[in-house]
C-alpha positions in Angstrom: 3.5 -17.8 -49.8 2.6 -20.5 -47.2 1.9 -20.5 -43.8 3.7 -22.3 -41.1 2.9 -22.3 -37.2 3.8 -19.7 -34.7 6.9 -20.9 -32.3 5.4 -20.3 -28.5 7.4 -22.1 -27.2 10.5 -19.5 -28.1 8.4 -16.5 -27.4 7.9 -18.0 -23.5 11.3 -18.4 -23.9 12.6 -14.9 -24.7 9.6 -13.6 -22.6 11.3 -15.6 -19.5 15.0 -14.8 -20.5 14.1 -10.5 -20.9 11.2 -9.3 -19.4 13.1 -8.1 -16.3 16.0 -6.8 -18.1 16.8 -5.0 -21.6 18.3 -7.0 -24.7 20.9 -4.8 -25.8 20.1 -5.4 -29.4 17.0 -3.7 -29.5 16.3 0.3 -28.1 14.9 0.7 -25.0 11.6 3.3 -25.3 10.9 3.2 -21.5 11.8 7.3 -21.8 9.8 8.0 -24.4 6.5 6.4 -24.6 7.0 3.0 -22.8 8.9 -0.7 -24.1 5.5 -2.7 -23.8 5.2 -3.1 -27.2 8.9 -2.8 -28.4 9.2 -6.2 -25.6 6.1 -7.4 -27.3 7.6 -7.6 -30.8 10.3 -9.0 -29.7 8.9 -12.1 -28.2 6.7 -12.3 -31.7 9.9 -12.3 -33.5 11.7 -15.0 -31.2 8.4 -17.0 -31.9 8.1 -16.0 -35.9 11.4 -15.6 -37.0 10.5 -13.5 -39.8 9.9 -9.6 -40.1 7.5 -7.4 -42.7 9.6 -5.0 -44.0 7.0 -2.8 -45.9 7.6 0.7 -45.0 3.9 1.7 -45.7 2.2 -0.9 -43.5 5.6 -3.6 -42.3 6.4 -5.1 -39.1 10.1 -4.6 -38.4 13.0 -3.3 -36.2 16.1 -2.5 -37.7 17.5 0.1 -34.9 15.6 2.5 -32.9 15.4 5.1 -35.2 14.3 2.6 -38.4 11.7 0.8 -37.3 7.4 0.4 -38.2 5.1 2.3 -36.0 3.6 -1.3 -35.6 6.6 -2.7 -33.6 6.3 0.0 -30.9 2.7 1.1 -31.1 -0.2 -0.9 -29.4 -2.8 0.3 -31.6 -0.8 -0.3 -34.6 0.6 -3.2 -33.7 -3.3 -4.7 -33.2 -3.6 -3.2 -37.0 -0.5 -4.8 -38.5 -1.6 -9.0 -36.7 -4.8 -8.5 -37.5 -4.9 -7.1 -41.3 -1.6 -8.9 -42.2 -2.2 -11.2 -45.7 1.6 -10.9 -46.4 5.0 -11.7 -44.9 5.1 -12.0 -41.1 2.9 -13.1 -38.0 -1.0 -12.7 -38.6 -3.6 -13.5 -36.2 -6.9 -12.0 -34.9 -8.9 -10.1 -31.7 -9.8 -13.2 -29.7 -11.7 -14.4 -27.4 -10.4 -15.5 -23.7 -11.1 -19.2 -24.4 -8.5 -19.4 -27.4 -6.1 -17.4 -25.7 -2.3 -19.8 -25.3 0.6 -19.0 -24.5 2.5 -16.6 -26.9 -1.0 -14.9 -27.4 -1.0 -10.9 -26.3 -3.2 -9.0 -24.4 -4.0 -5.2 -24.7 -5.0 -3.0 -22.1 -7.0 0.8 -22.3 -6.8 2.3 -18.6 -9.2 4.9 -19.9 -11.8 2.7 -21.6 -11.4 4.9 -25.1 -7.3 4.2 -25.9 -5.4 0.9 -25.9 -2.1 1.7 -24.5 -0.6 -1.3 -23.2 0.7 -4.6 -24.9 1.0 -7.7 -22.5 2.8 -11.6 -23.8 0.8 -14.5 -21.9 3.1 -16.6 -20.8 1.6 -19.1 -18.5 -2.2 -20.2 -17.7 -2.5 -22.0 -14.4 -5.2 -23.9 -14.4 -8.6 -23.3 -16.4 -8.2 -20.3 -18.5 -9.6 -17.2 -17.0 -9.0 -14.0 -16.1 -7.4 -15.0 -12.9 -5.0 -17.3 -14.2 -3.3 -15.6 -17.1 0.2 -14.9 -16.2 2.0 -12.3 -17.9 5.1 -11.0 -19.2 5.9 -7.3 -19.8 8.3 -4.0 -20.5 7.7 -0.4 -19.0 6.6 -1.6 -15.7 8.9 -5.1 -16.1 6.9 -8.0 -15.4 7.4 -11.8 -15.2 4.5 -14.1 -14.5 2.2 -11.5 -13.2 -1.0 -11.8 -12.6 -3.5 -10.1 -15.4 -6.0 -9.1 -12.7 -3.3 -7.7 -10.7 -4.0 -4.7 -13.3 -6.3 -1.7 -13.2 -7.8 -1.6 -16.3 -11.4 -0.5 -18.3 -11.1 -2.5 -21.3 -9.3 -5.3 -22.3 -8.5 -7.1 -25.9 -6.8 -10.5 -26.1 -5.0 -11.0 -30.0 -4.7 -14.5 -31.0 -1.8 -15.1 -33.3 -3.1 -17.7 -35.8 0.1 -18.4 -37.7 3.1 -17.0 -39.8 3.0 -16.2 -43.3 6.9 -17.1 -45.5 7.6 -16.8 -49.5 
């Protein structure tokens, strides 16, 4: 296996080209649970270009009804980039400073449950809170303001790289 870099260019991309519509290749969830992190996959994927088709503990979408509970779920989503050592995107819980472009953020509006999966896709000027722009599904966003949410805790996931045979 070797590792080769994460595309973010291609996941601003697809983040620019969808996040205010639906691609009709992938299910929409907004009816039952929320897209967030359906949307959020999908710009991983654009950036990746590869999929972990483990059944037990995978990252992949094959149709709405055969897909991993990491391409939908937030909290197993966070699992899946941060314990991934095989095929597929891996990465890390972060830090704001090493956030870029491509990078996620997770929200919990109740301080105990993450619940929200958002694709940084612009930092104007110094990198801070106020200055991350986001992209997102459920509530469609494009280059919206991080602090424009109402949130108790935050987690930014850094996606280190992309693991191929």
């Amino acid at each position: 296996m070797k590792t080769i870099k994460y595309n973010r260019k291609k996941v601003v991309q697809y983040a620019q080209t969808w996040a205010l519509s639906r691609n009709p290749n992938y299910y929409n969830f907004d009816m039952i649970g929320g897209d967030c992190t359906n949307f959020a996959s999908q710009c991983i994927y654009a950036g990746s270009n590869i999929m972990n088709y483990n059944k037990n503990n995978g990252w992949y979408y094959i149709n709405g009804n055969n897909k991993s509970p990491s391409w939908t779920g937030v909290e197993f989503l966070n699992k899946f980039i941060s314990t991934n050592k095989s095929v597929g995107p891996f990465g890390r819980t972060a830090t704001i400073e090493e956030m870029e472009l491509g990078d996620l953020v997770q929200l919990s509006f109740d301080g105990i449950k993450f619940a929200h999966t958002l694709v940084i896709v612009d930092i104007v000027g110094k990198l801070n809170l106020q200055n991350i722009l986001i992209a997102a599904h459920t509530d469609n966003s494009l280059n919206r303001r991080l602090l424009s949410y109402n949130y108790e805790k935050l987690r930014f996931i850094k996606i280190d790289g992309v693991n191929i045979w």
